[in-house]
C-alpha positions in Angstrom: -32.6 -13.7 42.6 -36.0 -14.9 42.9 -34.8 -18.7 43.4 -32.6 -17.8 45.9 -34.7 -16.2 48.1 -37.1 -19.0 47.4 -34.2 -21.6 48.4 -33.8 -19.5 51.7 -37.5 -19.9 52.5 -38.1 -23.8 51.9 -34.7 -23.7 54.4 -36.5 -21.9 56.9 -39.2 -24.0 56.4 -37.4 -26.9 56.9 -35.6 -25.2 59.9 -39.0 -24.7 61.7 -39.6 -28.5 61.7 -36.1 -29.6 62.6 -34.4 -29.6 66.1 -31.8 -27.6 66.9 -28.8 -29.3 65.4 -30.5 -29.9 62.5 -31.5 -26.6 62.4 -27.6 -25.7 62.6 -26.7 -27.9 59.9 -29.4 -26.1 57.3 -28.1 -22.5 58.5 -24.8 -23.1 57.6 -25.6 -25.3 54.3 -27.7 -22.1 53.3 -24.5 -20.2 54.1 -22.2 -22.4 51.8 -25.0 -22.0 48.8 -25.6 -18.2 49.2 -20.8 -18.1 50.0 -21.5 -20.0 46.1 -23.8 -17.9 44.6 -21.6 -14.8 45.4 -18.3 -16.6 44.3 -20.1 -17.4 41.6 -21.3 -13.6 40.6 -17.7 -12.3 41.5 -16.4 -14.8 39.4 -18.8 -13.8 36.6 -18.0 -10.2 37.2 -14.5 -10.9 36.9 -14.8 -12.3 33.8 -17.1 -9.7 32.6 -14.7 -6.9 33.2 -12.0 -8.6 31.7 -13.7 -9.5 28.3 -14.6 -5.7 28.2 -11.0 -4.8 29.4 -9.7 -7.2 25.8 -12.4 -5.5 23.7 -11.8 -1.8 24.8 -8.2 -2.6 24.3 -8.4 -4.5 21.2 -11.0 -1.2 19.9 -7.9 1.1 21.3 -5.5 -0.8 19.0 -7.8 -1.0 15.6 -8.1 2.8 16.5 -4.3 3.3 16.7 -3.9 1.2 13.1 -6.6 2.9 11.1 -5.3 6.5 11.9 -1.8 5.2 11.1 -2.9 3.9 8.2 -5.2 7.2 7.1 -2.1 8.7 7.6 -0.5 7.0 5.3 -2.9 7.1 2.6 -2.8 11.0 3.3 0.6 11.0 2.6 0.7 8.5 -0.3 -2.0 10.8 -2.3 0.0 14.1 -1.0 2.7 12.9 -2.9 0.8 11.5 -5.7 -0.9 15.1 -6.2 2.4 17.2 -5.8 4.4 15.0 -8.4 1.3 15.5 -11.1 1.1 18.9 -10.5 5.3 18.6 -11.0 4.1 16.6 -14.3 1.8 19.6 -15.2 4.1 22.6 -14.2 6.7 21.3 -16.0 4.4 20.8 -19.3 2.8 24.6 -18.8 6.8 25.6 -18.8 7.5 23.7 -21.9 4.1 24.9 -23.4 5.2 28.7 -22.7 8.7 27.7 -24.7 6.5 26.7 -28.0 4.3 29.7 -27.4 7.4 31.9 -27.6 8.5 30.3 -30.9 5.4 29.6 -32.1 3.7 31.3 -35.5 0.2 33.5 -34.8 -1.9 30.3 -35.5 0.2 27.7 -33.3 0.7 30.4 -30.8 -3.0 30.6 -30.3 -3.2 26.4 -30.0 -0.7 26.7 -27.4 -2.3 28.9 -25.5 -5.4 26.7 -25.4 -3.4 24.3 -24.5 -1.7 26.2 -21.3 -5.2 27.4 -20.0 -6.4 23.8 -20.1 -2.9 22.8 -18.2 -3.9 26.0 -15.9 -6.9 24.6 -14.9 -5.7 21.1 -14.3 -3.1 22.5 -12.2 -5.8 24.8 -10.6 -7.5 21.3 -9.7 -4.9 19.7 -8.2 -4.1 22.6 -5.9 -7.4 22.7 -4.6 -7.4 18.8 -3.8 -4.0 19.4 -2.0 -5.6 21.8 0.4 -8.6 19.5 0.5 -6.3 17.1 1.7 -5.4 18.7 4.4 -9.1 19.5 5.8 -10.2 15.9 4.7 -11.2 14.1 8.3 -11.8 9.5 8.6 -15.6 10.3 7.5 -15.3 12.1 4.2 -11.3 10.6 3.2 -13.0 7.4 0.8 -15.0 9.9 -0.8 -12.0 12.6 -1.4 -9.4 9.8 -2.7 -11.8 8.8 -5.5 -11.8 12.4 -6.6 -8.3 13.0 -6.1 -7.5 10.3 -8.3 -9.9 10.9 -10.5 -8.7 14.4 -11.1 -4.7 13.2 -11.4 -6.4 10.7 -14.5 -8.2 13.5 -15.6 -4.9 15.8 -15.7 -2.8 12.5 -17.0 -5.0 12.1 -19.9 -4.7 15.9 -20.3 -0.5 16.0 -20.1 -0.9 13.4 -22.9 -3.4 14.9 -25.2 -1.2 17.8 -27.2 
């Protein structure tokens, strides 16, 4: 800004010592340069505007694809939870048959066994309702614990 008013200046310094057509002639070439600097800034705004307009929509669309794919990963683990707890439900039921067969000594084994299922079980019910209050910040965090706990209950289901 400060050259341009300094460009105006040495013109009208220059005007002062020139006759009147000359005078003219500056005027209107300090017209065309200040008709250039503001195509110049409108130009530049233009393409300001427009670069933010591509960012804010490319920050939209990132947006749009890392909820979709949250969601996804929500539902992935959702069914990843519900078909171990399935796995564990389905052991408990088949501990419950030995327990009614069982002799006093295997009887109290298998019930061991069922409270430690229980509490599995317990687990995964409490990271299915996790699930649901999980939010972006706190979801990388949650799905390590999730899956830690559907290990943690695999390596139970296999250990009679």
């Amino acid at each position: 800004m400060k050259k341009h008013w300094m460009y105006i200046a040495l013109l009208a310094g220059t005007l002062a010592a020139c006759n009147s057509e000359d005078k003219h002639k500056v005027a209107e070439d300090a017209q065309k340069a200040q008709d250039k600097i503001e195509n110049a800034a409108d130009k530049a705004a233009a393409k300001t505007k427009e670069a933010y307009d591509d960012i804010a929509s490319d920050v939209r669309e990132e947006t749009s694809e890392s909820k979709a794919d949250l969601e996804e990963e929500r539902s992935e683990m959702k069914v990843k939870l519900e078909d171990q707890k399935v796995a564990l439900q389905n052991e408990i039921d088949r501990v419950n048959e030995k327990i009614k067969l069982a002799r006093d000594k295997e009887k109290i084994r298998w019930q061991e066994r069922k409270a430690k299922l229980e509490v599995e079980r317990d687990k995964l019910d409490v990271s299915l309702k996790e699930l649901k209050l999980k939010v972006k910040d706190d979801w990388r965090d949650f799905k390590r614990d999730a899956n830690r706990t559907i290990e943690d209950t695999k390596r139970s289901l296999n250990n009679e």
